[in-house]
TORRONU-98094 format. One line per field, with one value per atom (N, C-alpha, C): residue in one letter; atom name; x, y, z. Coordinates in steps of 0.001 Angstrom, whole numbers, padded with zeros to 6 digits. Example, Ala and Ser with C-alpha at 12.3 -4.5 7.8 and 13.67 -1.06 7.14 Angstrom:
! TORRONU-98094
code [A; A; A; S; S; S]
site [N; CA; C; N; CA; C]
u [013190; 012300; 013200; 012850; 013670; 012900]
v [-005690; -004500; -003300; -002250; -001060; 000030]
w [007800; 007800; 007800; 007080; 007140; 007870]
END
This chain:
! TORRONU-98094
code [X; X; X; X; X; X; X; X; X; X; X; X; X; X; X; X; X; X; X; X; X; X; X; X; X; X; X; X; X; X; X; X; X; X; X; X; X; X; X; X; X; X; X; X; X; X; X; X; X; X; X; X; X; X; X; X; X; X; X; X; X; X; X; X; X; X; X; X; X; X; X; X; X; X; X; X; X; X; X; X; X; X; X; X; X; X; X; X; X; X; X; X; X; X; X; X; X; X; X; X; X; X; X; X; X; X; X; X; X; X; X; X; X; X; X; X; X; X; X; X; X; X; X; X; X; X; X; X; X; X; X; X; X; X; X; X; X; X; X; X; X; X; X; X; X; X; X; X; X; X; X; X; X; X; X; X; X; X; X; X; X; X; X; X; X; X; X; X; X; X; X; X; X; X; X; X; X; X; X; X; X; X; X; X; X; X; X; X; X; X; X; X; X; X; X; X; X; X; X; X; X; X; X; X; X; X; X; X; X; X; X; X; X; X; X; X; X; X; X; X; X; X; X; X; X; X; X; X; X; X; X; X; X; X; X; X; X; X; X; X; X; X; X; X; X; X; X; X; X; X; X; X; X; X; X; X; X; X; X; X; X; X; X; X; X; X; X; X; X; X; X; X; X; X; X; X; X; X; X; X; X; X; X; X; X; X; X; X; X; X; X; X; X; X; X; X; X; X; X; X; X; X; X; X; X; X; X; X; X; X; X; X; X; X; X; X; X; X; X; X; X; X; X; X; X; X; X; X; X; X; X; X; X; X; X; X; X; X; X; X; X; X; X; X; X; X; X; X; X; X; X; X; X; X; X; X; X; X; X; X; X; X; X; X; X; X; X; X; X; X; X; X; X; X; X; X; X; X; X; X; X; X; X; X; X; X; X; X; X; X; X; X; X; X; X; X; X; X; X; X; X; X; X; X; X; X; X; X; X; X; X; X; X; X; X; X; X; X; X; X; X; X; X; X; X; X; X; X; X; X; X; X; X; X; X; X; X; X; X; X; X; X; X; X; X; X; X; X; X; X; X; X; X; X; X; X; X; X; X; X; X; X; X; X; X; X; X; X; X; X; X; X; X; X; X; X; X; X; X; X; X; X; X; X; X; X; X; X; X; X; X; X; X; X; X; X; X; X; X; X; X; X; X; X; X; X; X; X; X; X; X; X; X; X; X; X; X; X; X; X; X; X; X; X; X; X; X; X; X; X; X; X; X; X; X; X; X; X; X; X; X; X; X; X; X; X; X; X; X; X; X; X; X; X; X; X; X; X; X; X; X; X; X; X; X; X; X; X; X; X; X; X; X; X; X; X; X; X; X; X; X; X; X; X; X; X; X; X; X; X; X; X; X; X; X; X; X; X; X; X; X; X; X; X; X; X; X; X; X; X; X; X; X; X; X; X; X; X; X; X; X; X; X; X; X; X; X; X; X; X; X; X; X; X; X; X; X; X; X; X; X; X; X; X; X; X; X; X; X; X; X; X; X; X; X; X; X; X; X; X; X; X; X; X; X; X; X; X; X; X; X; X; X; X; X; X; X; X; X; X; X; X; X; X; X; X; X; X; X; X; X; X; X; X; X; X; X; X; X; X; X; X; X; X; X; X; X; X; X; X; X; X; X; X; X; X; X; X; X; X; X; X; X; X; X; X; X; X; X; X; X; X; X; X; X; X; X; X]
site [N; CA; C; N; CA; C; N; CA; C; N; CA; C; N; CA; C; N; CA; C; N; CA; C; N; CA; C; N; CA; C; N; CA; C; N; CA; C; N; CA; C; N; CA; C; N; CA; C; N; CA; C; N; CA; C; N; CA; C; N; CA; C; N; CA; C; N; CA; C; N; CA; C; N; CA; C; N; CA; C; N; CA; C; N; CA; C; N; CA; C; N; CA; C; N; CA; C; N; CA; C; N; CA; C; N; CA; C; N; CA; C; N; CA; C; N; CA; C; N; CA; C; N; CA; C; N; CA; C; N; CA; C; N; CA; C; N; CA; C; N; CA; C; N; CA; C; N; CA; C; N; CA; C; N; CA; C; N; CA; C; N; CA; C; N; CA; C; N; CA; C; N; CA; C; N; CA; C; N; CA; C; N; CA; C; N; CA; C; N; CA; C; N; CA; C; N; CA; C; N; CA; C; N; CA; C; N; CA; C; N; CA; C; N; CA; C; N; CA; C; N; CA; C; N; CA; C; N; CA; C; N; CA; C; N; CA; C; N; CA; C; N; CA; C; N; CA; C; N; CA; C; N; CA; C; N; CA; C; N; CA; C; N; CA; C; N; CA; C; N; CA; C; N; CA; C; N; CA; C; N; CA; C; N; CA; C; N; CA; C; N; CA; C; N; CA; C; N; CA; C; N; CA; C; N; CA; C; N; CA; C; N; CA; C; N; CA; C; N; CA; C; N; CA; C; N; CA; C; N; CA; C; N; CA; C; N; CA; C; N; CA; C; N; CA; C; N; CA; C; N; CA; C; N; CA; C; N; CA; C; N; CA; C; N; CA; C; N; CA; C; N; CA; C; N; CA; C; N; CA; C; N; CA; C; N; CA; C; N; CA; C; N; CA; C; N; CA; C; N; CA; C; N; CA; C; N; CA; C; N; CA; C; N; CA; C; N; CA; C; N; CA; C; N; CA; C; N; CA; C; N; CA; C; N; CA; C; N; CA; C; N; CA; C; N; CA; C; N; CA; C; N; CA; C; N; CA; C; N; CA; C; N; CA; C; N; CA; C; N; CA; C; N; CA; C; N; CA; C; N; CA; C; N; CA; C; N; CA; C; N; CA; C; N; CA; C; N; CA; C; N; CA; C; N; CA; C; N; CA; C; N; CA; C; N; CA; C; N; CA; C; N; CA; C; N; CA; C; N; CA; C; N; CA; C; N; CA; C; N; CA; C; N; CA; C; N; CA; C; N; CA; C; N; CA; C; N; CA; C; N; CA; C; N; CA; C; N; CA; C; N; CA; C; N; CA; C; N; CA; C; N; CA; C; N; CA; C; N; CA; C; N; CA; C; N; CA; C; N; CA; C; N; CA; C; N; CA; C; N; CA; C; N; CA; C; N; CA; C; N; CA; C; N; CA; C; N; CA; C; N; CA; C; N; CA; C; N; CA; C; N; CA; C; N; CA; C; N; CA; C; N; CA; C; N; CA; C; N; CA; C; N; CA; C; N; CA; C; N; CA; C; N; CA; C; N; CA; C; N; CA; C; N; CA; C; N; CA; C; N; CA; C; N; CA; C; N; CA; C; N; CA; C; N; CA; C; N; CA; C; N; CA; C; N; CA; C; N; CA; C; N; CA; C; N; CA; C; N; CA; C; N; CA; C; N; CA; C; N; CA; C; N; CA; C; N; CA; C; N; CA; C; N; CA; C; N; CA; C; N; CA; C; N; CA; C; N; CA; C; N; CA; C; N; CA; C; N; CA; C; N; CA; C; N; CA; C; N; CA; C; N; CA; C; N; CA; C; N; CA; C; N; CA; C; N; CA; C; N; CA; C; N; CA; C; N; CA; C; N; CA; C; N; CA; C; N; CA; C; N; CA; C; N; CA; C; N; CA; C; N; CA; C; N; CA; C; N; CA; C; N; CA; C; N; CA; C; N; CA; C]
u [092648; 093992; 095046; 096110; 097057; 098030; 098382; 098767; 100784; 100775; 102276; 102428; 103776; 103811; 103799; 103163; 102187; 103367; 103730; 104634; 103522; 103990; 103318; 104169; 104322; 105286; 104517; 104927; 104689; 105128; 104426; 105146; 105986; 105109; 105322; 105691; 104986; 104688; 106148; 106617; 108034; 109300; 110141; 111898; 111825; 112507; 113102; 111887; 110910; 109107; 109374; 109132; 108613; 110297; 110831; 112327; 112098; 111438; 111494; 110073; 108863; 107745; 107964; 108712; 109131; 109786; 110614; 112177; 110754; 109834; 109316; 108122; 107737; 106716; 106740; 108234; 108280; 108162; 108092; 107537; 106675; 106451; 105302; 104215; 103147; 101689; 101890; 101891; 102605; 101527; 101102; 100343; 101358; 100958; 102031; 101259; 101548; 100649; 101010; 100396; 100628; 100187; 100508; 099422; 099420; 100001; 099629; 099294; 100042; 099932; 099301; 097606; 096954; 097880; 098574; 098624; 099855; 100847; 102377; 101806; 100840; 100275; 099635; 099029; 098377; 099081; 100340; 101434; 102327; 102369; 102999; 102420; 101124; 100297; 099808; 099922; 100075; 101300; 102741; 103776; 103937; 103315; 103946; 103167; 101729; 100536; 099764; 100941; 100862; 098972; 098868; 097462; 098388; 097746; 097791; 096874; 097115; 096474; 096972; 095144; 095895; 095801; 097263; 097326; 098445; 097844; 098673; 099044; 100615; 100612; 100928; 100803; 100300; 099059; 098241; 097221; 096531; 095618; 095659; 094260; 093266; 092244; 093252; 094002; 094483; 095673; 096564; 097162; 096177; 094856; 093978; 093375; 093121; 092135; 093263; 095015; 096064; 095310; 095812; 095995; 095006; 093961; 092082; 092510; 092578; 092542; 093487; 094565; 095511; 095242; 094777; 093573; 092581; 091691; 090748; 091121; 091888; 092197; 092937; 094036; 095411; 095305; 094784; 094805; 096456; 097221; 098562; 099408; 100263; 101327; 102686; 103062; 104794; 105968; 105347; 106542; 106106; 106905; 106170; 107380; 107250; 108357; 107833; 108803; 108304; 109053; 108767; 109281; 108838; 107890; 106658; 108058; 108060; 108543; 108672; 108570; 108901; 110099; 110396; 111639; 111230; 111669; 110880; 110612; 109481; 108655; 109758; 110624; 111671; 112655; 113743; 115135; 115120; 115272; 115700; 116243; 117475; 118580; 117389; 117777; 117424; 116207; 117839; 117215; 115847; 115713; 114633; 113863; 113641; 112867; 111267; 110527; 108690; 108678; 107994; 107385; 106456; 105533; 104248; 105537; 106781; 107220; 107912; 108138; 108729; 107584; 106418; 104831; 104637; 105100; 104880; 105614; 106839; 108245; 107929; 107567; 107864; 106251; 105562; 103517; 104380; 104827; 104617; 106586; 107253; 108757; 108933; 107994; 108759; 107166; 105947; 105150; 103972; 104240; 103079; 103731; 105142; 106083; 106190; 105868; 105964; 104864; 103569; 102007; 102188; 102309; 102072; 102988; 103779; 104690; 103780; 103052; 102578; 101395; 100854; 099562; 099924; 101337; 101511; 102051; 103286; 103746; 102738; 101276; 100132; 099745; 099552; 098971; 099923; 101451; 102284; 102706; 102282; 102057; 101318; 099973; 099128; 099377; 100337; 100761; 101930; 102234; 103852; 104988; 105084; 105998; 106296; 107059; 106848; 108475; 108432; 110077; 109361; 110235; 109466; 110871; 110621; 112341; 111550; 112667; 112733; 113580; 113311; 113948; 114235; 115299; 115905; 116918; 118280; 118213; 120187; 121154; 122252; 122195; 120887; 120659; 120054; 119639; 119207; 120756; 121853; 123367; 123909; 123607; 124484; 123885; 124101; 123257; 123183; 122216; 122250; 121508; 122072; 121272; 120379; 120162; 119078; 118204; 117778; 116697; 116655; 116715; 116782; 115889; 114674; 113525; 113509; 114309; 114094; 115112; 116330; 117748; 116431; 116037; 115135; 114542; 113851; 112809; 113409; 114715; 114851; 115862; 116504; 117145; 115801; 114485; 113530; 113227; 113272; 112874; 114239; 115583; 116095; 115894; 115485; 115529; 114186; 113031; 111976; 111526; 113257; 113565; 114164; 114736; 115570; 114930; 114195; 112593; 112239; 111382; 110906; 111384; 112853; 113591; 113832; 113833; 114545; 112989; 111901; 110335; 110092; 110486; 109433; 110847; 112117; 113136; 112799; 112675; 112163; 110703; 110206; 109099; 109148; 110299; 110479; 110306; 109984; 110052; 110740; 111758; 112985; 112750; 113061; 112965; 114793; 114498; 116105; 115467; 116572; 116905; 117980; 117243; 118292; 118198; 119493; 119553; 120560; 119458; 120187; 120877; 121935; 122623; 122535; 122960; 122632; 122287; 120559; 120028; 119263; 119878; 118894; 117589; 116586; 115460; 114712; 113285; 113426; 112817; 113192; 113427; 114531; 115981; 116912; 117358; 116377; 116581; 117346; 116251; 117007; 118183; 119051; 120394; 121535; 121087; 121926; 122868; 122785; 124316; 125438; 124653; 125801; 126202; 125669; 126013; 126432; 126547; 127299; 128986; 128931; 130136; 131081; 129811; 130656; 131376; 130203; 130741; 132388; 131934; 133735; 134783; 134185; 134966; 136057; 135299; 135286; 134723; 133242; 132560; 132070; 132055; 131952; 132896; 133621; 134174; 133983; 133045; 132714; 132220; 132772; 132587; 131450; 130000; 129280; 127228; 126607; 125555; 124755; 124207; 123383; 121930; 121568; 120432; 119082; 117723; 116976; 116745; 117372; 117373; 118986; 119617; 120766; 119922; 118868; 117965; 117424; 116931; 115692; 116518; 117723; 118389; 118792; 118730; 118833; 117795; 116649; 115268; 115210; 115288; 115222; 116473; 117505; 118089; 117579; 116421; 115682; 114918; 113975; 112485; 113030; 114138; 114490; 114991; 114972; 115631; 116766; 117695; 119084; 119837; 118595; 119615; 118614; 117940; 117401; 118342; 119448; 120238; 120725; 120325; 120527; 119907; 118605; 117771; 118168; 117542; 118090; 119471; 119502; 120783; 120672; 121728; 121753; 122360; 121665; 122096; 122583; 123792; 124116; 123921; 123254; 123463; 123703; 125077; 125392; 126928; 127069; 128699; 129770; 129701; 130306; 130704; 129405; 129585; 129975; 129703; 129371; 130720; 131477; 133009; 133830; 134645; 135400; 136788; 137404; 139037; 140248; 140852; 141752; 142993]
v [071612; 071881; 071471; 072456; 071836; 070747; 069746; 068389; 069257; 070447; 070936; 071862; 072486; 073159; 074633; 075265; 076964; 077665; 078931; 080030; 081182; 081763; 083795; 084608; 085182; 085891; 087345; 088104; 089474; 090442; 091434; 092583; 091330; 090318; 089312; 089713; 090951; 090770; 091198; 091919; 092415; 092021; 092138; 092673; 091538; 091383; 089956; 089536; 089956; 088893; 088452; 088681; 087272; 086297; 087117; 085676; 085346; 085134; 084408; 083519; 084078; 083128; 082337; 082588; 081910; 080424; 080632; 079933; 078861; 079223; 078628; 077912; 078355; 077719; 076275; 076051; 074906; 073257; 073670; 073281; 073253; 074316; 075326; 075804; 075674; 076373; 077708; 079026; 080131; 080976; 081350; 082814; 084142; 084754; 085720; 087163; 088067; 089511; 090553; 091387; 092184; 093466; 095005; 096263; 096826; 097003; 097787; 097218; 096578; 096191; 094813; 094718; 093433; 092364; 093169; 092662; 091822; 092757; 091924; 091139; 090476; 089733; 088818; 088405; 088108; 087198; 087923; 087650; 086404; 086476; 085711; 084254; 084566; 083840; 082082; 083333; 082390; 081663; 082394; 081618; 080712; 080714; 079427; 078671; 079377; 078377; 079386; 080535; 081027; 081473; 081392; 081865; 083626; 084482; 085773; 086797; 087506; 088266; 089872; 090757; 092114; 092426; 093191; 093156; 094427; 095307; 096401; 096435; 095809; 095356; 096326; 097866; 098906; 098885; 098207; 098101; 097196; 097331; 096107; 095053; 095728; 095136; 094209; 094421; 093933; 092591; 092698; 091977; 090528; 091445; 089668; 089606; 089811; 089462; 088184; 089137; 087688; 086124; 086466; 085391; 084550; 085208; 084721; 083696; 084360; 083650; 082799; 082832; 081611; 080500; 080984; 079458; 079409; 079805; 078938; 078420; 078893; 078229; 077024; 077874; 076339; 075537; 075781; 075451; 075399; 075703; 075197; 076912; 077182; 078253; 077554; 077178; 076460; 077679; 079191; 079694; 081073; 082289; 083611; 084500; 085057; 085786; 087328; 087802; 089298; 090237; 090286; 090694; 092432; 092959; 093647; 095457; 096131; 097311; 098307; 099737; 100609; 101757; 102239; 103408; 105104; 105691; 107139; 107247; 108596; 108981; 109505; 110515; 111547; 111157; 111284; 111458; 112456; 112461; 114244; 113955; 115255; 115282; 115553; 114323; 114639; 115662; 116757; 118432; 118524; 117760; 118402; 117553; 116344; 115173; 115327; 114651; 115368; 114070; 114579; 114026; 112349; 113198; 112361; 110973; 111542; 109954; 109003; 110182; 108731; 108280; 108901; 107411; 106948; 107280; 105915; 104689; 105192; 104230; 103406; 104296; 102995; 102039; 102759; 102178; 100693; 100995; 099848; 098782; 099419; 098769; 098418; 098978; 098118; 097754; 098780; 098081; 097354; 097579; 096153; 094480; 094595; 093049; 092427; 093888; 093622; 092865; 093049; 092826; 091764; 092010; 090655; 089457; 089821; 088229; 087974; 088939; 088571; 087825; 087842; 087136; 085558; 085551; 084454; 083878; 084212; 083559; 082619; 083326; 083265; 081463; 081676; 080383; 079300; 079907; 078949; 078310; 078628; 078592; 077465; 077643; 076313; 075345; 075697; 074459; 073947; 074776; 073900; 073872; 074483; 075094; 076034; 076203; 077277; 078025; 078424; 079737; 080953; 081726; 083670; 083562; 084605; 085257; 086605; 087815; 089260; 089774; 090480; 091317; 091928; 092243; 093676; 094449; 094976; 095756; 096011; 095997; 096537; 098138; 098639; 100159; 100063; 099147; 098566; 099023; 098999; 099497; 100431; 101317; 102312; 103025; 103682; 105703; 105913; 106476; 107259; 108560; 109689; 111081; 111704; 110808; 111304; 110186; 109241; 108887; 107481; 108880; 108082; 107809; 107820; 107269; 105849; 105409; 104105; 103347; 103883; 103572; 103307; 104080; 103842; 102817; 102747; 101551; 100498; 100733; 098790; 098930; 099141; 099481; 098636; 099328; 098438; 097315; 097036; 095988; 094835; 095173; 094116; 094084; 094980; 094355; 093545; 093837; 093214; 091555; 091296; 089743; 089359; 090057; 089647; 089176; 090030; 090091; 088628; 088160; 087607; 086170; 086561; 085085; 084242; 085624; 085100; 084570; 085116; 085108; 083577; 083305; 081745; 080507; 080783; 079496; 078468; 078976; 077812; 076574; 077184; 076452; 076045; 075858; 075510; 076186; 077408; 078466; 079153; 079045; 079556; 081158; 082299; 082879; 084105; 084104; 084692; 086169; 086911; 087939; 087927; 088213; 088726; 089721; 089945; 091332; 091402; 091564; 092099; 093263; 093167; 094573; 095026; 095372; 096486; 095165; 094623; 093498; 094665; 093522; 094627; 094347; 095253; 095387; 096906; 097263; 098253; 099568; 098854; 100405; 100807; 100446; 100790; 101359; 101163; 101482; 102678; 103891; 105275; 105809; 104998; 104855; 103671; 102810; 101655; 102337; 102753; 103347; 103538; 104236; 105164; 103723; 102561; 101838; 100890; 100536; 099917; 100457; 102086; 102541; 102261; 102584; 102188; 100714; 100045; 098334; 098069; 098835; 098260; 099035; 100290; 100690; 100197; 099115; 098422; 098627; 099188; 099084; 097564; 096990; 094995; 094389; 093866; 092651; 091648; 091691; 090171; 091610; 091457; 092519; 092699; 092564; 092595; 092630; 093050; 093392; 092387; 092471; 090859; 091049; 089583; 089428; 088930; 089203; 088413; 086703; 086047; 084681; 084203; 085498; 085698; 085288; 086050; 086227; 085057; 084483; 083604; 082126; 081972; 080555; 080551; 081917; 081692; 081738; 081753; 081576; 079992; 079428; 078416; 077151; 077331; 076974; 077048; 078547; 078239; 077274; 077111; 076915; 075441; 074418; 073432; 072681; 073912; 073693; 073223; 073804; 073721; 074390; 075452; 076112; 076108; 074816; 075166; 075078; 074923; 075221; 076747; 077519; 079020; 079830; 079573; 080844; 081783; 082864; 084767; 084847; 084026; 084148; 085670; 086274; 087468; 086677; 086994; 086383; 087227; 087892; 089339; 088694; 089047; 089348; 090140; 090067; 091257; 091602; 090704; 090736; 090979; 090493; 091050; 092319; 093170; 094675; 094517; 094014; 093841; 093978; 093293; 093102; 094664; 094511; 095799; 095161; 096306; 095675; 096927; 096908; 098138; 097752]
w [107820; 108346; 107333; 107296; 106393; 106686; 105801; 106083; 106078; 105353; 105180; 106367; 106743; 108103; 106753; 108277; 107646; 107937; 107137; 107210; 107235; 107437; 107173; 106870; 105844; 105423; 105169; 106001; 105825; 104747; 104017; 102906; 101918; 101237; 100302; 099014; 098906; 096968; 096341; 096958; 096078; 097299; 096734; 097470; 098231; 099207; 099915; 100287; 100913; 101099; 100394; 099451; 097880; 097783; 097801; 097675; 098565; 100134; 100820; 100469; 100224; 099962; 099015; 098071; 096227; 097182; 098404; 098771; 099838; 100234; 101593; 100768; 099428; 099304; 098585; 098255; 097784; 099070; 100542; 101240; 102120; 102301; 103055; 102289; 103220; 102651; 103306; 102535; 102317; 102723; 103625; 103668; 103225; 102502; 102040; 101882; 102885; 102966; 102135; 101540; 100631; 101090; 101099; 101417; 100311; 099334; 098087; 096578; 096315; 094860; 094520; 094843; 094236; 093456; 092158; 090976; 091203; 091750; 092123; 093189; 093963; 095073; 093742; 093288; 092285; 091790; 091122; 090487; 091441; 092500; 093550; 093579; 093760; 094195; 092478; 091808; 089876; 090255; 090553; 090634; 091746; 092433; 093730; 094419; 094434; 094994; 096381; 096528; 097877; 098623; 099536; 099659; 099922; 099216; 099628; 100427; 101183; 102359; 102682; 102306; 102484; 103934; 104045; 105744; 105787; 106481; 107303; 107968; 108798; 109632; 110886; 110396; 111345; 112156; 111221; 112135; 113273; 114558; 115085; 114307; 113872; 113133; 112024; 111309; 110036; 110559; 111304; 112265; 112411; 113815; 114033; 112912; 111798; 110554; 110214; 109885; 109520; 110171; 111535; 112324; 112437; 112178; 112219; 110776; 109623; 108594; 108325; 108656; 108915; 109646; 110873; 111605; 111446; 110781; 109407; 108441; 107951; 106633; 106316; 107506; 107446; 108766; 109978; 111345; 111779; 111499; 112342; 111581; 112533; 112090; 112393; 111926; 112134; 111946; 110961; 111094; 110812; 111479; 111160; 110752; 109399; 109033; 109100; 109846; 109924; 108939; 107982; 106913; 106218; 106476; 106285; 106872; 105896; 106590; 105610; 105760; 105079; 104998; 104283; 103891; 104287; 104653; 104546; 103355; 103490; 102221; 101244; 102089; 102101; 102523; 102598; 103066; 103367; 104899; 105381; 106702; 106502; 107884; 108791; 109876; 111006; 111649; 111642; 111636; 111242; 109952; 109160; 108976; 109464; 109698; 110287; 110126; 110847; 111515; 112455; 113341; 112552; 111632; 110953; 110188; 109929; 109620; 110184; 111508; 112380; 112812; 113204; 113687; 112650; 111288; 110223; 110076; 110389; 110342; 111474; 112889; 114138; 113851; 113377; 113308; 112438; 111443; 110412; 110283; 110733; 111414; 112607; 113675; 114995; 115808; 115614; 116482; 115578; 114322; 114001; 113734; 113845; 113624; 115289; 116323; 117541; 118068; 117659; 118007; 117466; 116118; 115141; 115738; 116116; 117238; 118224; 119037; 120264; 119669; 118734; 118523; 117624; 117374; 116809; 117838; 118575; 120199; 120696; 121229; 121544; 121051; 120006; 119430; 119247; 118928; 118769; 120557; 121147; 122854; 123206; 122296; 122555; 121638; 120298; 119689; 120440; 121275; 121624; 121042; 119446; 118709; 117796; 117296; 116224; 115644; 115063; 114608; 114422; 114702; 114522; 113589; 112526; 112333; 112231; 112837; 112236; 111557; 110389; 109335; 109707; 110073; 110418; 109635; 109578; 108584; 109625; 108903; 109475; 109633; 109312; 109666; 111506; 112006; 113793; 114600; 113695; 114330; 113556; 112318; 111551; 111231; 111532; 111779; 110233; 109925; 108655; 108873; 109342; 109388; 108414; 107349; 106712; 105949; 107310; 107527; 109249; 110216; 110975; 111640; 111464; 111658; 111330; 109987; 109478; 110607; 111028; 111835; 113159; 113855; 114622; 115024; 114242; 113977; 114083; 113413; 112546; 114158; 115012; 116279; 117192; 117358; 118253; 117661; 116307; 116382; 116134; 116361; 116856; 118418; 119042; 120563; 120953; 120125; 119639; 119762; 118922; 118200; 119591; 120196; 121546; 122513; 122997; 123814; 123537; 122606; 122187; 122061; 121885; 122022; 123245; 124188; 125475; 126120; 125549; 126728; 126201; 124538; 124263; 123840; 124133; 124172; 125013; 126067; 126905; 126629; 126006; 125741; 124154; 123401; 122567; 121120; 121080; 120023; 120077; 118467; 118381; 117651; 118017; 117582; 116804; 115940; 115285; 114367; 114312; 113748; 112630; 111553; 110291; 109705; 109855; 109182; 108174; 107376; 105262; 105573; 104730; 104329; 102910; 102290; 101167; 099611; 099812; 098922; 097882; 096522; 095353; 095483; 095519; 095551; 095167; 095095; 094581; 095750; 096737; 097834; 097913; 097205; 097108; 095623; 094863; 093263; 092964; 094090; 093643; 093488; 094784; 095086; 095252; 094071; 093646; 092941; 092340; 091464; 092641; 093588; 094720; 095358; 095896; 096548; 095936; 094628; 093380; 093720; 093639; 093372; 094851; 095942; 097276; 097602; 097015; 097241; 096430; 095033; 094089; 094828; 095965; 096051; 097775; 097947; 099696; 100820; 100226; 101029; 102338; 101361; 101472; 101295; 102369; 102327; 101043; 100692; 099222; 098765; 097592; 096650; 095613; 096221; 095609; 096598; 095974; 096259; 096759; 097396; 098081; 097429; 097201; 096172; 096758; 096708; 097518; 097930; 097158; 097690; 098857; 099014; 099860; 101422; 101176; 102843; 102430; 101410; 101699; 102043; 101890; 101616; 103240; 104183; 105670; 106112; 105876; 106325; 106296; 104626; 104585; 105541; 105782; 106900; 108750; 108923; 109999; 109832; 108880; 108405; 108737; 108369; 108083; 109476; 110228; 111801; 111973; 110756; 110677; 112041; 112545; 113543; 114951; 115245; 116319; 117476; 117389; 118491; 118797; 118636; 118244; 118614; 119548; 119672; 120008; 119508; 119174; 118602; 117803; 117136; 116123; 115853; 115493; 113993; 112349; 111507; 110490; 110265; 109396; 108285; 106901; 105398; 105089; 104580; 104649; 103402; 102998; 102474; 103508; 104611; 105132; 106167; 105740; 106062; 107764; 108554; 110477; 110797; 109344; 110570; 110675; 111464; 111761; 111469; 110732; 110602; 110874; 110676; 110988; 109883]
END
């Protein structure tokens, strides 16, 4: 059993996962899941100590394999970051949107972070404690017609984080929602220029692009139980973007 409190950090190897495993592992024994790239998992794992784990978190086999190997390995889960999500293949209006990618978007954005809580809830139930956070995305409230499958998704799974907050507060597991707004990473690569030009142009309140240790330095404020007075607290990263002004 680990003598440090256990995290799980879902979709680890690149973009805000890893700024959050890089940010958690300097106190935490880090399970950190990866689905594609060994090498950037690899790579994680040289830099911080992390134990790494391939996990789809579309699937339900790949899900209990996590949770199985986290209580063998470490015996205790103190914290579960649901971090793990994908972009469409395509960008396409609506109109012209398929079917085959919204069951990819909701499979791997709203119902494998959904399962994957219920099986950590579960155990953190018989420990008596625990923190969930969900990644969510200021796209859960702002339409984008050409890709709203992703708007979709990241929409259930803030009500997801809600659910979830209100079923395990009482029994002492805090569960919160954050949601990044426009962080460099490289599911946004294609169209950083355009959102470069929007930000100088006031798009954001703070005039500038949010970076992955933006998310990880409010994880690390849960992780620290800076905010256990807060459950389902709604946590924008965002520059700003949430507010409305006239």
């Amino acid at each position: 059993m680990s003598t440090r409190p256990v995290a799980v950090v879902t979709g680890a190897s690149r973009g805000i996962g890893r700024g959050i495993a890089v940010e958690l592992a300097a106190t935490h024994a880090v399970v950190a899941t990866y689905k594609g790239s060994l090498d950037a998992a690899e790579s994680l794992r040289r830099d911080t100590g992390c134990e790494i784990f391939r996990c789809d978190v579309s699937s339900d086999a790949d899900r209990s394999a996590l949770i199985e190997f986290t209580r063998t390995r470490l015996g205790r889960l103190d914290l579960l970051v649901n971090n793990a999500g994908i972009a469409p293949r395509r960008r396409l209006d609506v109109l012209e949107a398929t079917g085959d990618s919204f069951d990819e978007l909701i499979a791997t954005n709203l119902r494998g972070p959904h399962f994957l809580t219920q099986l950590a809830a579960r155990w953190m139930l018989e420990q008596g404690s625990g923190r969930i956070v969900f990644v969510t995305s200021i796209s859960s409230y702002t339409a984008s017609v050409n890709r709203a499958e992703y708007c979709i998704s990241k929409a259930g799974l803030s009500m997801s984080a809600l659910v979830y907050a209100q079923r395990l507060a009482p029994h002492g597991i805090k569960v919160f929602e954050i949601r990044p707004g426009i962080i460099r990473t490289d599911m946004i690569a294609a169209v950083e220029k355009s959102y470069d030009e929007k930000i100088a142009g006031g798009l954001l309140p703070q005039r500038r692009m949010g970076e992955t240790t933006d998310v990880a330095r409010v994880v690390r404020a849960i992780a620290d139980g800076l905010l256990d007075y807060s459950a389902g607290q709604v946590l924008n990263v965002d520059g700003g973007f949430h507010m409305r002004g006239l």
